[in-house]
C-alpha positions as CSV (number, residue, x, y, z in Angstrom):
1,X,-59.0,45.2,58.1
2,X,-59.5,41.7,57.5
3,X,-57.9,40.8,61.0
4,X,-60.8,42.4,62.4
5,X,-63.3,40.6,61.1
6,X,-61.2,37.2,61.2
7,X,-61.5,37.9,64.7
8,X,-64.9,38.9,65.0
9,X,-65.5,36.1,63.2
10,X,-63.6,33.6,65.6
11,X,-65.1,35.3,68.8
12,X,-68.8,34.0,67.6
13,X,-67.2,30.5,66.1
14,X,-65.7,29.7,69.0
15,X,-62.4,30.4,67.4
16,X,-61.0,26.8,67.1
17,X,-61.1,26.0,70.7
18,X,-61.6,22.5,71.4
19,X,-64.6,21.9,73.5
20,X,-63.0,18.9,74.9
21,X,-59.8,20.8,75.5
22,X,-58.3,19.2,79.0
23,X,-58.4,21.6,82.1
24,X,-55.7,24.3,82.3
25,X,-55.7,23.8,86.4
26,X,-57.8,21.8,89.2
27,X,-58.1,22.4,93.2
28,X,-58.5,20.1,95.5
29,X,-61.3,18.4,96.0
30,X,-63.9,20.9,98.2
31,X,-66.2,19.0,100.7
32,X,-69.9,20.7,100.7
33,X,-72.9,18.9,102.5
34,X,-73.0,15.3,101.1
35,X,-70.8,16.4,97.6
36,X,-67.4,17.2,96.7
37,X,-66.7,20.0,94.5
38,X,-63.6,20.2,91.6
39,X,-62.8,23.3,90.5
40,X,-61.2,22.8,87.0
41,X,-61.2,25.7,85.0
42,X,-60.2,25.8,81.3
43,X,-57.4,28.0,80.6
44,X,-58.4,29.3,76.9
45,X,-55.8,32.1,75.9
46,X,-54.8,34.1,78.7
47,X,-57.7,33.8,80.9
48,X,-59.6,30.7,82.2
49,X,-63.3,29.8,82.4
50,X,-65.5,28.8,85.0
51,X,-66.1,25.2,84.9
52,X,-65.8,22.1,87.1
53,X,-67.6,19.0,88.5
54,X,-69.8,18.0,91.7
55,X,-69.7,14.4,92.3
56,X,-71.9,12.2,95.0
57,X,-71.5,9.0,95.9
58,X,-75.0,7.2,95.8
59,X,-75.9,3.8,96.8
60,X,-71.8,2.9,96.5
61,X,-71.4,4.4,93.0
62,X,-69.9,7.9,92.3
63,X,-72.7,10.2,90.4
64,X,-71.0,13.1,88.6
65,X,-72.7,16.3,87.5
66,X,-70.1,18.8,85.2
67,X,-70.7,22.6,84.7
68,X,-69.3,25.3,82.4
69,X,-70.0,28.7,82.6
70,X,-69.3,31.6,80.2
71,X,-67.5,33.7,83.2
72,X,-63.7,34.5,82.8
73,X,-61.2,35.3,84.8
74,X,-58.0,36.7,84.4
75,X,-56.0,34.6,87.2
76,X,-56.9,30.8,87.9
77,X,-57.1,31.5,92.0
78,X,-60.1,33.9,90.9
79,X,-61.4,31.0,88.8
80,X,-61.1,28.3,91.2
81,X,-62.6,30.5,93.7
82,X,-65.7,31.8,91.9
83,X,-66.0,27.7,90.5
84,X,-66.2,26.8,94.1
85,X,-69.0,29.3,94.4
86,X,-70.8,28.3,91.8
87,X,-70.7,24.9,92.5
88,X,-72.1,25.7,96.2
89,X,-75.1,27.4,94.5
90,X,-75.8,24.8,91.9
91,X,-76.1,22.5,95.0
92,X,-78.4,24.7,97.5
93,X,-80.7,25.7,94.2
94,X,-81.1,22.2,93.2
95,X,-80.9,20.2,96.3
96,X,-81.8,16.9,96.5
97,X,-82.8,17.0,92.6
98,X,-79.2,17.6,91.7
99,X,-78.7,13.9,91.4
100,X,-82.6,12.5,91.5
101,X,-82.2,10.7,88.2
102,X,-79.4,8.4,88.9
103,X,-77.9,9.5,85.7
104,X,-74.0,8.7,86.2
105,X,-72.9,11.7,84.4
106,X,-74.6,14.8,83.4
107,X,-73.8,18.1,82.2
108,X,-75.3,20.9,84.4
């Protein structure tokens, strides 16, 4: 009984998983209108979260927006796929604001 609620528990504490845990795979790098995408999902257990970066090169310097999402997937080719995805429609909804503040690095 207390295994249940030890996991309970660790489902809405985020169960010891590092935020900062490194990538479990990448892609290469996917060219979109004037960004390139990185699919880089986390591998946490058996399955692997959306998340990746979009990075622009503005005015010479590289401008990087990250993303992570609460989707999982069961096989990293799903991930990277949907990631890919994703990143395309953070770029069409945001457009030209994406990267308007000139901040070098920003979470999404």
């Amino acid at each position: 009984m207390a295994s249940i609620f030890s996991s309970i528990f660790s489902m809405f504490s985020g169960g010891g998983k590092s935020a900062s845990a490194p990538a479990g795979v990448s892609s290469e790098p996917q060219p979109y209108g004037d960004c390139t995408i990185y699919a880089e999902p986390q591998k946490e257990g058996g399955q692997y979260r959306l998340a990746g970066r979009i990075e622009k090169t503005v005015d010479g310097e590289i401008l990087v927006r990250n993303f992570i999402r609460a989707d999982m997937f069961s096989s990293s080719d799903d991930a990277i796929e949907c990631t890919v995805r994703k990143a395309q429609q953070i770029i069409d909804q945001n457009g030209p604001s994406l990267f308007s503040d000139g901040a070098k690095v920003r979470q999404v």
